[in-house]
N, C-alpha and C positions, 0 to 999 in steps of 0.2 A: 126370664133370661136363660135358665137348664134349657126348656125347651127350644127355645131361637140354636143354641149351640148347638145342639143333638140336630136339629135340623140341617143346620149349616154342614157339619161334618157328614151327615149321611150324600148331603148333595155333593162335597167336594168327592168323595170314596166313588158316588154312581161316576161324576167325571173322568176322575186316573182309570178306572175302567174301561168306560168306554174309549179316551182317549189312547191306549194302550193297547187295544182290539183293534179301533178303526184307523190307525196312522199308520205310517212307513218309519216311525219310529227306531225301530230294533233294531239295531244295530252289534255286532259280532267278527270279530278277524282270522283269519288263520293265514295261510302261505298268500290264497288266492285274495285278491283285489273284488271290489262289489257288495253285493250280500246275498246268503243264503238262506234257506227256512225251511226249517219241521216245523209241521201241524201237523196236531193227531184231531183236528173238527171235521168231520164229514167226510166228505170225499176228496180232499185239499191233497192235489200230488206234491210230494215231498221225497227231498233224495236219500236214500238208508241210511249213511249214517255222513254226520259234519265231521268236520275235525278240522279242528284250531289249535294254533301252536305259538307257545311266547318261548321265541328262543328254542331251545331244545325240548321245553317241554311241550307233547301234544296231547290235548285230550280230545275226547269220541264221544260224542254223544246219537241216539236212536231214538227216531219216533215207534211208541208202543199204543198200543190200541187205545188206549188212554191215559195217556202222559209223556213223561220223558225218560230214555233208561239213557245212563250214566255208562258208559263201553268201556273205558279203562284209559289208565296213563299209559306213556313210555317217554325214555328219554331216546329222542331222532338220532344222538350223535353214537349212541355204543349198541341201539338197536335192544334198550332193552324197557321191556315190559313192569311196569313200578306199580299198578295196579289194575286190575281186573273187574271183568260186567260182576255183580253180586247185590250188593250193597245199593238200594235209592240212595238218587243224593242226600235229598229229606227227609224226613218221617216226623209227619206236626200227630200229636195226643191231644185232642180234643174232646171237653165233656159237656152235656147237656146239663148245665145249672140246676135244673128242676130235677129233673129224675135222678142224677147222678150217672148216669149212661156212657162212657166212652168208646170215642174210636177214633180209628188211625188212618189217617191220609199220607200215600208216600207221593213223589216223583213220578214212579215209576207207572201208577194205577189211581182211577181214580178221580179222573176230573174228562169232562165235556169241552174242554178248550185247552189246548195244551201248545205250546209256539214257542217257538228257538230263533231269533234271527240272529245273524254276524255282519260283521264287517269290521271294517281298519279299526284295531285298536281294543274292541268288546265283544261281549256277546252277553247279549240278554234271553232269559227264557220268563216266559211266562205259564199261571197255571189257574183255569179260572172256571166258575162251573162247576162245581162236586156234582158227579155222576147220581151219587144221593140227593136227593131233593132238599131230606132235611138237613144238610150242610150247606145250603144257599146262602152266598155271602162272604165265604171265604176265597179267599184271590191271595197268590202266591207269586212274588216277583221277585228271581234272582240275577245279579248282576255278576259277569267276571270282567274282569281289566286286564289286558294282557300287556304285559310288563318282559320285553323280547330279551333286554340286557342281564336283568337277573335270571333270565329262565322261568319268568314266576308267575302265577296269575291270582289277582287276588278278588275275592268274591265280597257280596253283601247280598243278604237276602230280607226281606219284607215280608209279613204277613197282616194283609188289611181282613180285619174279621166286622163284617158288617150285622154280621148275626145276631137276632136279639136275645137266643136260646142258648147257643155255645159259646164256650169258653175256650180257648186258647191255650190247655195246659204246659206243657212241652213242646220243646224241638231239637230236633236230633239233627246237626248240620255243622261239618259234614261230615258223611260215614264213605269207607273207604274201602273195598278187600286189598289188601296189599299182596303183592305178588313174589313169590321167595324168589331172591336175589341171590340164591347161592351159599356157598359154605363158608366165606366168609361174609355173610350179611348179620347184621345186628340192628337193634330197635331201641330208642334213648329217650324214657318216659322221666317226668320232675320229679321224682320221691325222693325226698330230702336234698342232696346236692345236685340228682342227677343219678341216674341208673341204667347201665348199657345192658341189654341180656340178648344171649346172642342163640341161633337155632330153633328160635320160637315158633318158626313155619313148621317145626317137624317135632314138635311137642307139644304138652300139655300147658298153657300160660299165659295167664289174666292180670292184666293191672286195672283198677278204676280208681282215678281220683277225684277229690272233691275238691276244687279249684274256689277260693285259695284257701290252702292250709300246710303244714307243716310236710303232707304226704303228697303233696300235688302244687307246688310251689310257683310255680309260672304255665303259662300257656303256649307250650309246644311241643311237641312230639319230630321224632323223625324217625327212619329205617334208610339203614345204607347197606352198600356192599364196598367196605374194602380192597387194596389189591392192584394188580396192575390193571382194572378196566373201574374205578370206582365211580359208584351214582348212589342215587339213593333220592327221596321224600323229604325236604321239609314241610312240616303244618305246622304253620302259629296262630293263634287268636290273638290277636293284633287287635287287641283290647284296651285304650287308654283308661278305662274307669276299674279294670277288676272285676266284672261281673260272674257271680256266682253261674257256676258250671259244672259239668263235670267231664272229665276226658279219660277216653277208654281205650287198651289194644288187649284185645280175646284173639284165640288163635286157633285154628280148625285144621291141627294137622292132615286129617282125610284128603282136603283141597289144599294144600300147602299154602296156605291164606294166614292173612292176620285182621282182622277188621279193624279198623281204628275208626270211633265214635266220638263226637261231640253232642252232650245232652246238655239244654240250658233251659230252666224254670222259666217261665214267663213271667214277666210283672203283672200283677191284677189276675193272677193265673184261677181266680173263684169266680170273675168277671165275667157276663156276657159280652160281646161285642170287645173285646181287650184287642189291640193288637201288639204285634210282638215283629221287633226289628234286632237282628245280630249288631253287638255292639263291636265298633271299630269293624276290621277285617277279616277273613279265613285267607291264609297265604299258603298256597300252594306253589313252593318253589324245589326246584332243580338242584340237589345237593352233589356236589362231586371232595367227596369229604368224610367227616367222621363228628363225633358230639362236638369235638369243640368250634366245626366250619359252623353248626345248625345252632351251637351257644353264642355266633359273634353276629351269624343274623340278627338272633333275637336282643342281640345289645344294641347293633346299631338301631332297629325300632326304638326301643324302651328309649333313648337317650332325647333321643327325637318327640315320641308323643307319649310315651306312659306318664302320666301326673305322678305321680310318686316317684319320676326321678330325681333325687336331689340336686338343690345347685352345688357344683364342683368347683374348685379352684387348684393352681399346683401342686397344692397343700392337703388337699381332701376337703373332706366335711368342715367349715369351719365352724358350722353350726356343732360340732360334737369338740368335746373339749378335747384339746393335745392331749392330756395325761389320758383319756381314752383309747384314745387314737395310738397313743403310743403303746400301751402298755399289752405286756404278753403273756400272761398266765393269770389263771382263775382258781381259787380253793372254793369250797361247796361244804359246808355244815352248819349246825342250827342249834338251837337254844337257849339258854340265859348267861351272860357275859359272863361267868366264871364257869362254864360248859365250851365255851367256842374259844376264848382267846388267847389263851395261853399256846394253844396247837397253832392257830392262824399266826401267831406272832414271833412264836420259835421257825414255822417256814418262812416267813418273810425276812428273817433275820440270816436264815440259813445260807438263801438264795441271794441275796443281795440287791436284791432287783425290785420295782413296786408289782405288789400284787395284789388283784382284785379279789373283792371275797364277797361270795353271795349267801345271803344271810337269811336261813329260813327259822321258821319258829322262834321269832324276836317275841312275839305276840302272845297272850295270854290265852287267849280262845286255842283249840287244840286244830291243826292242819287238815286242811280240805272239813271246819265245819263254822259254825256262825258267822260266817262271811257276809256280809263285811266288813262288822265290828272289831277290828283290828287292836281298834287300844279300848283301856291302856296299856303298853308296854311291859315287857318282863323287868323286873328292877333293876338298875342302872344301866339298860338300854343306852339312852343318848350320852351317857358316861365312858360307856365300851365303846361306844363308833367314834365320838372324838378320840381316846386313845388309842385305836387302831388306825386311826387315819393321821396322829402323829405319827403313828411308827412307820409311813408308808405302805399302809394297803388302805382301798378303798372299798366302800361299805355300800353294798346295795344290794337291801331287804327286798323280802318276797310280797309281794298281794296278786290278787286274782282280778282281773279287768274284765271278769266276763260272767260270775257266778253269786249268787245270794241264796242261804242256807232257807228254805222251807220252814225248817223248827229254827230259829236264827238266836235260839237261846235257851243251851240244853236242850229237851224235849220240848222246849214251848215254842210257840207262833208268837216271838214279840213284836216287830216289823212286818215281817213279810207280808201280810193280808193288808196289815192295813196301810203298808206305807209301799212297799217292792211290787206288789203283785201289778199293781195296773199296768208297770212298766217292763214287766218281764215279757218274751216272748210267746206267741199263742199259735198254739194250732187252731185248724178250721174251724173243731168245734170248741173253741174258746180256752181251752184245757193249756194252761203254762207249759212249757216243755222244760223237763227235770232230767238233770242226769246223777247219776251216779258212779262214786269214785271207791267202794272198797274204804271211808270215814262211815265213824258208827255213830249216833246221838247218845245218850246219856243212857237211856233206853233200851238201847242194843241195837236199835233201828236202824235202816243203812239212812244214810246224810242223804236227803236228795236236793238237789242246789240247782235253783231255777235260773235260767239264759237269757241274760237280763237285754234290751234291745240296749245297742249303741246311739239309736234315733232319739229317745225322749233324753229328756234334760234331766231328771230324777239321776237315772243313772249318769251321766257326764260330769252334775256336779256331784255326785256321792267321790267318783274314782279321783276328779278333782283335784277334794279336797283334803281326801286321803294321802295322796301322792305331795303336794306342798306340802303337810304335814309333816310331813316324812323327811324332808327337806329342808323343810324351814326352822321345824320347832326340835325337830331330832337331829338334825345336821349330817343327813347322808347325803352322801355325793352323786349314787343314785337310787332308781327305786327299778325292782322289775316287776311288770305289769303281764302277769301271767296268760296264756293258753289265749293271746289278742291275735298273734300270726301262726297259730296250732291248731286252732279248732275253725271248721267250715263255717259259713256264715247257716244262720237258720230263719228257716222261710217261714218268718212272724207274719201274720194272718190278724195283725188286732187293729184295726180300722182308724182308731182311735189316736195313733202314733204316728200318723201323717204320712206316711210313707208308703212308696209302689206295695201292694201285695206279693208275699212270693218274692221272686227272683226281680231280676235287677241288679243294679248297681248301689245299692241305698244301705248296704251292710258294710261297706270301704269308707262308704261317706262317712256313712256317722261314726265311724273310728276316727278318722280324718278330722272331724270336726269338735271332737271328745279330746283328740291328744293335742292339736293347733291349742287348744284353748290353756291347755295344761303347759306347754311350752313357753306363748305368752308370757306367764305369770311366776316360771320357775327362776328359781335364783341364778345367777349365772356360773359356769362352771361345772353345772350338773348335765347329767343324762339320766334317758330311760332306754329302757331294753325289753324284749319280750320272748315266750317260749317263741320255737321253730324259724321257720322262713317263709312263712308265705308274703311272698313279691310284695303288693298292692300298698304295705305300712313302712314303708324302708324310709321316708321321706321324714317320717316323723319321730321315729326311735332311731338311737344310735348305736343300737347293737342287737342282733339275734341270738339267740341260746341252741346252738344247732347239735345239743346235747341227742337227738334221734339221728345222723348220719350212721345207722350202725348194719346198712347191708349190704351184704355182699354183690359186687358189680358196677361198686358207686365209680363215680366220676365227678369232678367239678367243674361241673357246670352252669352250677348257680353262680360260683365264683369268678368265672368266666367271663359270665352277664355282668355281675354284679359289685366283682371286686375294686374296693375304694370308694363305693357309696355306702359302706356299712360293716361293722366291725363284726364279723362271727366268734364267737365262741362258744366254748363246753362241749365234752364228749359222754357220756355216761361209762365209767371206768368202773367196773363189775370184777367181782370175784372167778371162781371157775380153776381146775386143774393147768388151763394155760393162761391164767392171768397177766403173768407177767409180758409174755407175747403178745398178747391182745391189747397191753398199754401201749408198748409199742409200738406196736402196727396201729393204733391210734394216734397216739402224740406223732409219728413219724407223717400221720396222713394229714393231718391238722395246719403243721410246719407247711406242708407244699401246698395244701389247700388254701393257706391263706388265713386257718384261723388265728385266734387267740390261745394258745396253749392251755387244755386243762381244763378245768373244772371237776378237780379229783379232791377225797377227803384229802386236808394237809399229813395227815400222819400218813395217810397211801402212798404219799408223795415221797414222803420222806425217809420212805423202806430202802432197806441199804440193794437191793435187787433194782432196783427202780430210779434210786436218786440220781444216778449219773449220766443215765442217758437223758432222762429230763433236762437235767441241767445242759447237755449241750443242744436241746433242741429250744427250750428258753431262751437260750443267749443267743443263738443262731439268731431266732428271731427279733431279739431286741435288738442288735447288732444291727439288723437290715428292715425296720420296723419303718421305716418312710415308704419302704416299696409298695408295705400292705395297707398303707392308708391313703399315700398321694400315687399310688399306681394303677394299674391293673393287670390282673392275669395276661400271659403266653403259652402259646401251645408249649404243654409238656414236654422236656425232652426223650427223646425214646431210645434204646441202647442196639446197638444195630442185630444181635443174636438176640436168643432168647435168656429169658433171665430164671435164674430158683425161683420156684414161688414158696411161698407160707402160709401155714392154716392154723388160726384158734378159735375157740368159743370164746366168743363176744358178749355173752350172756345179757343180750337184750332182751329176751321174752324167752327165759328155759334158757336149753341146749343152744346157741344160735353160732353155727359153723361160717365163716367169713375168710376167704383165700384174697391173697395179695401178691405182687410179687414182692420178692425180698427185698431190691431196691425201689424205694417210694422218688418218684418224681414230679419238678414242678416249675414254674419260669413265672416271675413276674417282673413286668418294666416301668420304668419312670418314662413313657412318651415324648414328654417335654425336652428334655436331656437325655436322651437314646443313651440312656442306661438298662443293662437287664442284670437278670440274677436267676443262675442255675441252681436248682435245688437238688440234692441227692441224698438219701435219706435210707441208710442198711438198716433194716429193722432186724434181722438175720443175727446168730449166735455162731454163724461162719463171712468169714469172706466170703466177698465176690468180687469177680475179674471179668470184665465183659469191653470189648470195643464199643467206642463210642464215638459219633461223626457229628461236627457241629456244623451246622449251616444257619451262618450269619444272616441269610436271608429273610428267613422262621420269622427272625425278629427286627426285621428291617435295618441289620446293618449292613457295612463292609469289612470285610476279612481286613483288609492291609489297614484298615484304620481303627482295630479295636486291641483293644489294655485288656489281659485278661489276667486279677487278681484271684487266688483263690484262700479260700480259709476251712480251716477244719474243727470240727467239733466246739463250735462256737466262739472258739477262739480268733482274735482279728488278727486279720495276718498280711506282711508287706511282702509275701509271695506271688512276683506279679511278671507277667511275659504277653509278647505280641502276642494277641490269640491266634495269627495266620500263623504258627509252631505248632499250634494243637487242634486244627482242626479236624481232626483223626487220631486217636490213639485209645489206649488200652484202659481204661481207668478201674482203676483198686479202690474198694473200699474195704477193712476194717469189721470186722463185726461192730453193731451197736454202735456206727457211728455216723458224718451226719457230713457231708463237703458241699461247698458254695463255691462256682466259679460268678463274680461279677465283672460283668462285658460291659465297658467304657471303652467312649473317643478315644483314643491315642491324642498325645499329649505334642 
């Protein structure tokens, strides 16, 4: 039966081959009607360069002696230049199984049959033939769709590997030199919310993420230019499954260039003959905008096809419990109930309001080691979580959904070998992959804590039935399931575990299919939550811990995409000469961001330096706390001058310098009920006065028919006037303080 198969498939592969060579198939569009063709086989005349255009956007391609070169973007309508010849489209890494031997095939060089056709609608290019002999087998077909309304074109590319000797390691698709836009151009990569940095053609400046994780959170990039003539790139991986990738912008001031790279592992990437297909889309569209036009693209995809979008109602999540959903502040401390709750339960008493508290070092085993021997608990554990959850705060303890301790008891191996190891993950030469956290063993030893696959069942029921546990028999409300949307997927290699080799989609899955099950069976009322934000797991936890949002340039964007499918919280609130500033200008970024307030020690909280702006960014948000669960994000308001800005260390790793402006901004609306809500947030130890022009359009109202209420420092306030009175004026803030205009119908 193996052989009949292998036979079968060899035959269909010589077919699309041939069939793809010998047809009038190819098809490709641009302005002109018909179709057109580069070939680089023989002596095949062909015209220098095509160009096809969806909408404003036109790209160029050239026949090269052997292949296809890639000529550069522009937008037709402002005449300007968005990317440049440098960069092949592709670049597939290929290795010889046997010897171990790699090499690199691009677009641009390289192949014995090389062909472009167009017409109405597409363009396909083909790539077939390696110029090397011992690459016979490999065939490369790329697809663009020209999409004229959006300005957009969007691709899929194929690689059929017929080879019995090579493998299929990598692919790099697509790579891009982008072309400096100017002085006001900027480039808006996913690390943590969302990060703009601007002048990157004319400096030093490398982002690489590992997609998905907490530092590369979604799949797309852009570069714009701001201003009175604005354009700019969008790229998204228009990915419904989440496949492991990684996405890159390096920048070669010499050329005033930026390259922006996509590398994605192949599945079966140790396989001979593997082949390797781009999941979902590459969208190349026409941005005339800024992060948040290239943040509402990527929402309206995600809503439509990413599997991990939640179902929504007017309500939000209803799969996440209201007191969730509602609630707006987090405390952060750990150890044995007569160590934690006396502080958690004087600030919850303080504040007046429920507050969540995240509970680490419940557990007897010491942090980051015997994992994931959890109990028994420290004594009278399930005693302090019922009495804190009488008093109105909610309890959700810490475990780790991703790690098993090597020595899993003290210095000894009592589990790991003989029960964790089969199902941890393997490199190629068999060897578990281990990391290390700075935990020592009894020994002195550093803890090394092997990355256990989400694919086998071993682990799925370990995390389980830890988590019901936790739940059921301790009676916490939730559980956080550590470092599952923070750490990159890892390309397990153990044959054994059923799953593609390498990359793939098969690291989403089996989270997906590990916390479904745990859902299932949880009691009702509860949630789970996990570190960071990477996209792919939103579906199945009810809350993020976006405790890393801490650099400098951030933007929210991820909220953008994502807000009212998932409750963010926690900031890491750090010591440092400007402490107190740097709270601020965190809780103030949080409020407009969208998060849950906090995630600070309660006694941090409770500093008389510090208490009272919290408390009015707290109540602000509990006050308007529907917005951020049954809403979503609006473009930011923007103040018509420019505003102070402010700098402190943020002390996320050392020294860590972070500028803001002194007024924090942010809008979120109820859709359903063209309701919105202005945020405005003085993080500042002075006033500021600055013009401010409101345009009801932003958000889809009209001026003569909106109610504009406003409230200050969290207080609710029946201070309310036609907004068509204040569509222009001056607006004052206050030092350390915190104004909300909400824009309603007229009555």
């Amino acid at each position: 039966m193996r052989t009949l198969t292998f036979c079968l498939r060899r035959a269909c592969r010589v077919m699309f081959l041939a069939s793809v060579l010998a047809t009038g198939s190819w098809l490709c569009s641009g302005h002109r009607a018909g179709a057109a063709e580069i070939a680089s086989s023989g002596n095949a005349a062909a015209p220098e360069v095509v160009r096809c255009a969806a909408g404003d956007l036109e790209a160029a391609f050239r026949r090269s002696a052997d292949g296809l070169q890639f000529e550069g973007l522009q937008d037709v309508r402002t005449r300007t230049t968005l990317a440049v010849k440098g960069a092949p489209l592709f670049s597939l890494l290929v290795r010889n199984v046997s010897s171990g031997e790699e090499r690199t095939l691009t677009a641009s060089e390289g192949w014995r049959e090389a062909r472009l056709r167009q017409s109405r609608g597409d363009l396909r290019l083909l790539w077939a033939t390696p110029s090397e002999a011992a690459l016979a087998g490999l065939t490369v077909q790329a697809t663009a769709t020209l999409a004229p309304r959006r300005s957009a074109i969007r691709w899929t590319l194929r690689v059929e590997n017929r080879s019995p000797g090579w493998s299929v390691r990598r692919c790099f698709f697509p790579q891009l030199e982008l072309a400096d836009l100017g002085d006001n151009a900027a480039v808006l990569f996913p690390r943590g919310p969302g990060e703009v940095q601007r002048g990157v053609w004319r400096r030093d400046f490398h982002y690489r993420g590992n997609y998905p994780d907490g530092w590369c959170a979604m799949q797309f990039l852009a570069a714009y230019r701001e201003g009175a003539s604005p354009t700019g790139l969008y790229v998204g991986l228009h990915d419904p499954w989440g496949s492991t990738k990684h996405l890159e912008f390096k920048s070669a001031p010499a050329s005033r260039t930026v390259r922006l790279a996509v590398e994605t592992p192949a599945a079966d990437l140790s396989q001979a003959g593997n082949d390797f297909t781009v999941s979902g889309e590459v969208v190349w569209q026409l941005l005339r905008g800024d992060w948040f036009d290239a943040a509402r693209i990527y929402r309206t995809w995600a809503q439509k096809e990413a599997r991990w979008w939640p179902p929504l109602t007017r309500e939000g999540r209803k799969d996440t419990p209201l007191w969730m959903r509602e609630l707006s502040t987090w405390v952060m401390t750990g150890g044995a109930p007569d160590e934690c709750l006396p502080a958690v339960k004087a600030f919850r008493e303080a504040l007046g309001l429920p507050v969540g508290f995240h509970w680490y070092n419940w557990h007897q085993i010491p942090f980051d080691n015997d994992y994931p021997h959890y109990f028994p608990a420290k004594a009278g554990f399930a005693q302090g979580v019922a009495e804190l959850q009488q008093a109105g705060v909610f309890v959700m303890p810490y475990i780790n959904g991703r790690l098993w301790d090597s020595r899993d008891r003290g210095a000894e191996d009592f589990e790991f070998s003989r029960v964790a190891l089969p199902a941890a993950t393997k490199k190629e030469d068999g060897q578990p992959f281990l990391e290390s956290y700075g935990s020592k063993e009894t020994n002195g030893q550093p803890v090394s804590l092997a990355v256990m696959c989400p694919s086998t069942q071993l682990w799925r029921e370990r995390v389980r039935n830890i988590v019901l546990r936790l739940q059921r028999d301790e009676g916490t409300r939730g559980v956080y399931i550590d470092q599952v949307a923070a750490a990159a997927p890892t390309l397990c290699m153990d044959v054994s575990h059923r799953h593609p080799l390498g990359g793939g989609h098969w690291w989403t899955e089996g989270y997906w299919d590990l916390l479904k099950a745990i859902r299932r069976e949880m009691p009702a009322d509860r949630m789970l939550t996990t570190e960071c934000n990477g996209e792919p797991f939103i579906r199945w936890f009810d809350g993020y811990l976006t405790w890393h949002w801490q650099h400098d340039g951030q933007v929210p964007a991820f909220p953008a995409v994502y807000g009212g499918t998932i409750q963010m919280f926690g900031r890491a609130y750090r010591g440092g000469a400007t402490k107190e500033l740097a709270l601020r200008m965190k809780a103030g970024q949080q409020l407009v961001f969208g998060e849950q307030i906090g995630w600070f020690d309660p006694g941090q909280a409770g500093e008389p330096q510090n208490r009272e702006f919290l408390r009015k960014v707290i109540y602000t948000r509990w006050n308007y706390r529907r917005y951020f669960y049954a809403g979503e994000m609006a473009r930011p308001p923007r103040f018509s001058g420019d505003l102070p800005q402010v700098k402190a260390d943020w002390q996320w790793s050392g020294e860590w310098p972070v500028t803001t402006d002194a007024v924090l901004t942010g809008a979120w609306r109820l859709p359903f009920e063209k309701r919105t809500l202005l945020l405005f947030a003085n993080v500042s130890d002075a006033a500021v006065k600055a013009p401010f022009h409101l345009d009801p359009q932003t958000y889809g109202l009209k001026a003569r028919e909106l109610h504009r209420t406003v409230s200050r420092d969290g207080r609710k306030s029946s201070e309310g006037s036609p907004a068509s009175t204040a569509l222009a004026e001056e607006i004052e803030l206050p030092a350390q303080s915190v104004l909300t205009w909400e824009l309603t119908p007229a009555r």
